[in-house]
C-alpha positions in Angstrom: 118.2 135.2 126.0 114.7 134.4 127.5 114.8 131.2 129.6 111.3 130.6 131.3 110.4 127.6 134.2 106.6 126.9 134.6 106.6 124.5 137.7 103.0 122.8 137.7 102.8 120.9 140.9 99.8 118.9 143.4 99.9 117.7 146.6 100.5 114.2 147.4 99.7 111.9 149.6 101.9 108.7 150.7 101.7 105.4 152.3 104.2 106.9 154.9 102.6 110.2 156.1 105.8 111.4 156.9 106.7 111.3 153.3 103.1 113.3 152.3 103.7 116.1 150.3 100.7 118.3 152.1 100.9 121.8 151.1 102.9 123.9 153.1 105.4 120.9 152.1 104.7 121.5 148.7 105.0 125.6 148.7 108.4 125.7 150.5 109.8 122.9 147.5 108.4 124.9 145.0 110.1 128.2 146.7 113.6 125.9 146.7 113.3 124.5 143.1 112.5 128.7 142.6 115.7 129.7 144.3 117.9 127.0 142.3 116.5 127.8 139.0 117.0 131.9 139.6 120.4 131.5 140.6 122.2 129.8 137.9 123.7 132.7 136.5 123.9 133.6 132.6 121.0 130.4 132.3 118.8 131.6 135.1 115.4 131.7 134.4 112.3 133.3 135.2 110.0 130.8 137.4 106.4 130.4 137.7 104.5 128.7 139.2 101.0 126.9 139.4 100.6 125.0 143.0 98.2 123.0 143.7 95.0 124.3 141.6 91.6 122.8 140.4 92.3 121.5 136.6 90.8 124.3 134.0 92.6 127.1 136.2 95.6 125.5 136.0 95.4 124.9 132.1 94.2 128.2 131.6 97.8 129.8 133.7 100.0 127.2 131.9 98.4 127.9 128.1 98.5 132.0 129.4 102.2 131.7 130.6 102.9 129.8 127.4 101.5 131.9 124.8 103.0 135.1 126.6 106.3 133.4 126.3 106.2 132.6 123.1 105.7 135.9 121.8 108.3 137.3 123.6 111.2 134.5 123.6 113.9 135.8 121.4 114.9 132.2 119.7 118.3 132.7 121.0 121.0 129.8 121.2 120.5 129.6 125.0 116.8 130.1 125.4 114.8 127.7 126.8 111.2 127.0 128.4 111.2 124.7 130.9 108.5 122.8 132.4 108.5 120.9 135.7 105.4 118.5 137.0 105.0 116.9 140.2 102.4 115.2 142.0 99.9 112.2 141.3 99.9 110.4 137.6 98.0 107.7 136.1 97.6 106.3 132.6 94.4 106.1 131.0 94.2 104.8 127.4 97.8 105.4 126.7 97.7 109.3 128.1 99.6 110.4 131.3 97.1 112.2 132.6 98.1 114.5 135.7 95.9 114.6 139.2 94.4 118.1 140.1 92.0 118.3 143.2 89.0 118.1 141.8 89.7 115.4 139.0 88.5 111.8 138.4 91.5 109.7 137.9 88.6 107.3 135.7 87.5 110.6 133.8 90.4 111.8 131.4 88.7 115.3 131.1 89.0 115.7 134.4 92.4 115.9 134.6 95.4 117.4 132.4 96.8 114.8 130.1 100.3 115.0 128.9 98.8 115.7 125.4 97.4 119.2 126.8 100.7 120.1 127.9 102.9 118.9 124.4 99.9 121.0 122.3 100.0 123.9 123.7 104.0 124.2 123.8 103.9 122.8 120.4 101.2 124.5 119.0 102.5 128.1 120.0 106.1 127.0 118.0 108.1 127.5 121.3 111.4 126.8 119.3 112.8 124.4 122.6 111.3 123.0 125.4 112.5 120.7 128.3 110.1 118.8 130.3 111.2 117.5 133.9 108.2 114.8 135.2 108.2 113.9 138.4 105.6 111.2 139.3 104.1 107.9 138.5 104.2 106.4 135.0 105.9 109.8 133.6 107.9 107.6 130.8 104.5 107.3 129.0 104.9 110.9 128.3 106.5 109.3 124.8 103.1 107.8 123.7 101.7 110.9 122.9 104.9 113.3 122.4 105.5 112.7 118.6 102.1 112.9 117.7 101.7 116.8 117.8 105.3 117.8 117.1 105.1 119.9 113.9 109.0 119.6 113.7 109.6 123.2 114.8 110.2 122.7 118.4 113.3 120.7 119.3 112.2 119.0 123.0 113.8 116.7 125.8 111.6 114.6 128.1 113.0 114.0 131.9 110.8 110.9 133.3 111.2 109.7 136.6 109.6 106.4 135.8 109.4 104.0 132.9 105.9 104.2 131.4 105.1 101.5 133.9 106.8 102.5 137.2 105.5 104.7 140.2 107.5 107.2 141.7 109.0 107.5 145.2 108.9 110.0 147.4 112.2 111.0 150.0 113.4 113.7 152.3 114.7 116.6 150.5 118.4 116.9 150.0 118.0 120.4 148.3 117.0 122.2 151.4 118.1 122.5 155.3 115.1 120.5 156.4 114.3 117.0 155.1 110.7 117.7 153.8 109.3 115.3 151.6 110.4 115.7 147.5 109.9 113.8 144.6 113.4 111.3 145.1 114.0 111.5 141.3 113.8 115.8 141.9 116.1 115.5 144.9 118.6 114.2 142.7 118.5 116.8 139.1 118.0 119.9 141.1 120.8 118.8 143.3 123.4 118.4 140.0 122.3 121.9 138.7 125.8 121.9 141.3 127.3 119.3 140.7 130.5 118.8 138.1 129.9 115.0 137.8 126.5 116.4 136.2 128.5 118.1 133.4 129.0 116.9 129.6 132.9 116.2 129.9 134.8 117.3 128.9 133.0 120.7 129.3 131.7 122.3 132.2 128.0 122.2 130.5 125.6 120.5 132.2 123.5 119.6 129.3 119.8 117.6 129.3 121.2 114.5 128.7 124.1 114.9 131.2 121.5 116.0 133.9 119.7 112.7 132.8 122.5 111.0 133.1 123.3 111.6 136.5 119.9 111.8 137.9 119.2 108.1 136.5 122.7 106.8 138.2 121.9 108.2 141.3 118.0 107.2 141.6 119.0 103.5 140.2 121.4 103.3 142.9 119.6 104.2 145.9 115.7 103.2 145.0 114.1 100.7 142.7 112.9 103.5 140.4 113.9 104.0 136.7 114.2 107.4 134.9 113.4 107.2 131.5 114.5 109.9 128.6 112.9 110.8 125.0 115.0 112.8 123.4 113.6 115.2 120.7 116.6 116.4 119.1 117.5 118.9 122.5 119.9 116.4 124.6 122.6 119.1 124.0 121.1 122.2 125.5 122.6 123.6 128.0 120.9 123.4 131.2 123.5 125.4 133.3 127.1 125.4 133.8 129.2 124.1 136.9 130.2 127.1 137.9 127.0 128.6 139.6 126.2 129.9 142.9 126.4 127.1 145.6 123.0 127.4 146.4 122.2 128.5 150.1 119.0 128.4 151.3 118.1 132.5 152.9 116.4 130.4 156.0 120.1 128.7 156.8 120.5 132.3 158.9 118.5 131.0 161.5 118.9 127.1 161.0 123.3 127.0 161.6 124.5 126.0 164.7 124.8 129.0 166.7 128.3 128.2 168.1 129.2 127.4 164.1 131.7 129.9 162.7 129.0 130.9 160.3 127.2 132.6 163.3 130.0 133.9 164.5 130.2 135.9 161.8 126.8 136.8 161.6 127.4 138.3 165.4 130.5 139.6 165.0 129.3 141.9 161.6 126.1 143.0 163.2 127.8 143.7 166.8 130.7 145.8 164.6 128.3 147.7 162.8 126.4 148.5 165.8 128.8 149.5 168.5 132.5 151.3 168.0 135.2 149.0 169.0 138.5 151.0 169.2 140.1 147.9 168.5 140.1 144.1 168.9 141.2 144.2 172.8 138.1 146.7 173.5 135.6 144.2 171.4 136.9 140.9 173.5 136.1 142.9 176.5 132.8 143.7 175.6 132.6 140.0 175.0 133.5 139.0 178.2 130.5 140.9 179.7 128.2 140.2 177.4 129.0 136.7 177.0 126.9 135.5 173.6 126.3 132.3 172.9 127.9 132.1 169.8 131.5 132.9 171.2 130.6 130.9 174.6 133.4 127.8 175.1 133.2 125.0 177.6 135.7 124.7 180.4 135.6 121.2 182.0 136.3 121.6 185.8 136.2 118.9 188.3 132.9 117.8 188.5 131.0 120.0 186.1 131.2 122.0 182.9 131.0 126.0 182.6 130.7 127.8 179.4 133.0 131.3 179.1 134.4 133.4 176.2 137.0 132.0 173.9 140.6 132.9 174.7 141.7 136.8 173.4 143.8 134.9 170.9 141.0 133.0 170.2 138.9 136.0 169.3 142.2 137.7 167.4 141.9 134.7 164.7 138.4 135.4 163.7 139.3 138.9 162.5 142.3 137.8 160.9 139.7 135.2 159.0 137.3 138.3 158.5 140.1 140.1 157.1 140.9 137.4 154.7 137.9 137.0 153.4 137.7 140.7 153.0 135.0 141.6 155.7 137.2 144.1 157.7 139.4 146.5 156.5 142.8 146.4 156.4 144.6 147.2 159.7 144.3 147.3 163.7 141.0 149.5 163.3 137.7 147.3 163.5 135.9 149.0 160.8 133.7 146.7 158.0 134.5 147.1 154.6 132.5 148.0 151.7 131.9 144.0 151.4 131.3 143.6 155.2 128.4 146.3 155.3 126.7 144.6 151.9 126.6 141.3 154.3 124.6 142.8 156.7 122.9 145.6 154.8 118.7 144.8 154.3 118.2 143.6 157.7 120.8 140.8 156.6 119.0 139.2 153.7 121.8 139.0 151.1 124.0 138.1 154.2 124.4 134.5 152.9 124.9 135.4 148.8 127.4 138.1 149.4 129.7 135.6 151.9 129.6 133.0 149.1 130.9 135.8 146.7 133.5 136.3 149.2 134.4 132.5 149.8 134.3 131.8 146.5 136.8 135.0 145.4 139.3 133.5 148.1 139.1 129.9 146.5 139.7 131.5 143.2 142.8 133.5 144.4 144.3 130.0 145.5 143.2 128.8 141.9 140.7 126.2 143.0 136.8 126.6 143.2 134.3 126.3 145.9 132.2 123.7 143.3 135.4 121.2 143.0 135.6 120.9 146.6 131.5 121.2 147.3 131.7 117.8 144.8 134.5 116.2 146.4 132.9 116.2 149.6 129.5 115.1 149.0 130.4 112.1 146.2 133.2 111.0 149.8 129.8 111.2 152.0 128.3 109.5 149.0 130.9 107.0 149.2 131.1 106.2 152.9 130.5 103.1 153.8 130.0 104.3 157.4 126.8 106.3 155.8 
């Protein structure tokens, strides 16, 4: 199966300059919509990417990457190319034409029209294609669509926007930081996780079930209106509900340090460090050393002094590491085979391989760490409270 992501993105500037997509903004989405996209499991895909380019070097990557994909795809039920735009639109003449750097938005040879985009995927047979939009005007994407389709590639069009509407710009829900994102983006890549995205009563989340929830969502909390053309490739399956929560490798350094997350990020490092005879020998080690992470306020009278967490405390978070299968089995304090992959590469699979771990402890008590990841957001969705 050969599933292939071209994200074309710009810059873009707003009203509110808070909500200015400059480009370190733009180079830390793209790496997110990257992460989501590669981690999806059995329909991960390859991603690359063309950020924030003059026009003819960007046309010449996109029809490159294209034409190297479609000699290679392998026409498989579950392949797929998938492009992504975002940044500045405008409609000229009936053509979406898309903003580059050094374009005219009066001059349509200036920029890349939607037509350049359809040709070229058309015109090299790719067999099925999805196209995600992301800016202003993207529902006139369907003047120009039908016009070059020879009938051999089956398509599905994502639009932000009615052929009339501009697009909005938000915070970013798919990341740890609230930069700026496309609001319509914010929503699809966030239900590549979430199971009211999926085709019920299947666990596929399909084109036109990620449509589906994107437009209920964006309807409900801006006045913007996605728009879908459907080509004959609303069933394709995007992903399924069951991939990997996604975690963003930065969240390391961004938790809380005094969140149980850190803790275990000390405690595994600290283990694999130093020999702890057992847990009594570690807790005094603690008590000298006095990290932050396992630090406690004490309220005396008049003031408040941080000190270790209680020995029985400390005993529960081994008997947690245990359960999730960090330690061995036993009194000894030795990591398991699990434990040192969490830490091994200077800790950068740390956050993957505890989701592995979470998730196989949800699954022994026949539930899943995506039911309850749902639950929980559509309740915060739901709160009245915000």
């Amino acid at each position: 199966m050969s599933r292939l992501a071209i994200l074309l993105a710009n810059t873009a500037e707003s009203d509110d300059p808070s909500l200015s997509v400059t480009p370190l903004i733009l180079n830390r989405n793209i790496k997110n919509i990257q992460f989501a996209l590669g981690r999806l499991g059995e329909y991960s895909f390859e991603v690359q990417s063309i950020a924030d380019k003059k026009k003819q070097p960007a046309l010449n990557d996109f029809h490159r990457l294209v034409q190297n994909y479609s000699k290679r795809t392998d026409r498989s039920k579950n392949s797929l190319l998938l492009f992504y735009y975002f940044g500045h639109a405008v409609v000229r003449e009936n053509e979406l034409c898309f903003v580059f750097k050094n374009s005219n938005t009066e001059q349509i040879p200036t920029m890349i029209s939607f037509r350049n985009i359809a040709e070229t995927i058309f015109g090299f047979h790719v067999p099925t294609a999805v196209f995600i939009l992301d800016c202003c005007y993207a529902g006139a994407a369907e003047y120009q669509t039908p016009q070059f389709n020879s009938g051999k590639t089956r398509y599905f069009i994502l639009a932000s926007t009615t052929p009339t509407q501009k697009a909005l710009i938000e915070k970013a829900l798919t990341d740890h930081t609230g930069t700026p994102f496309g609001a319509f983006s914010n929503f699809l890549f966030a239900g590549l996780r979430d199971t009211d995205a999926a085709a019920l009563p299947t666990k596929d989340i399909t084109a036109d079930s990620l449509f589906n929830y994107t437009k209920k969502l964006t309807e409900e909390k801006f006045a913007q209106t996605p728009y879908r053309i459907d080509g004959g490739l609303g069933d394709a399956i995007i992903t399924q509900v069951s991939p990997k929560v996604i975690i963003l490798p930065h969240f390391n350094h961004k938790a809380p340090k005094k969140s149980f997350y850190r803790k275990i990020w000390w405690l595994c490092n600290t283990i694999e460090q130093r020999e702890f005879h057992n847990s009594k020998s570690f807790y005094e080690y603690v008590k000298r050393k006095t990290p932050v992470e396992l630090l406690t306020p004490i309220k005396m009278k008049k003031s408040v002094v941080y000190r270790p967490v209680t020995q029985s405390t400390f005993e529960g978070y081994f008997n947690r590491l245990r359960s999730l299968g960090i330690l061995k089995a036993g009194e000894g304090l030795d990591l398991s085979n699990e434990g040192k992959r969490l830490i091994a590469k200077n800790s950068k699979e740390f956050n993957l391989v505890l989701l592995d771990l979470i998730r196989q402890l949800f699954q022994n008590e026949d539930s899943s760490i995506e039911e309850i990841d749902s639950i929980i957001r559509r309740g915060f969705g739901n709160s009245k409270n915000g």
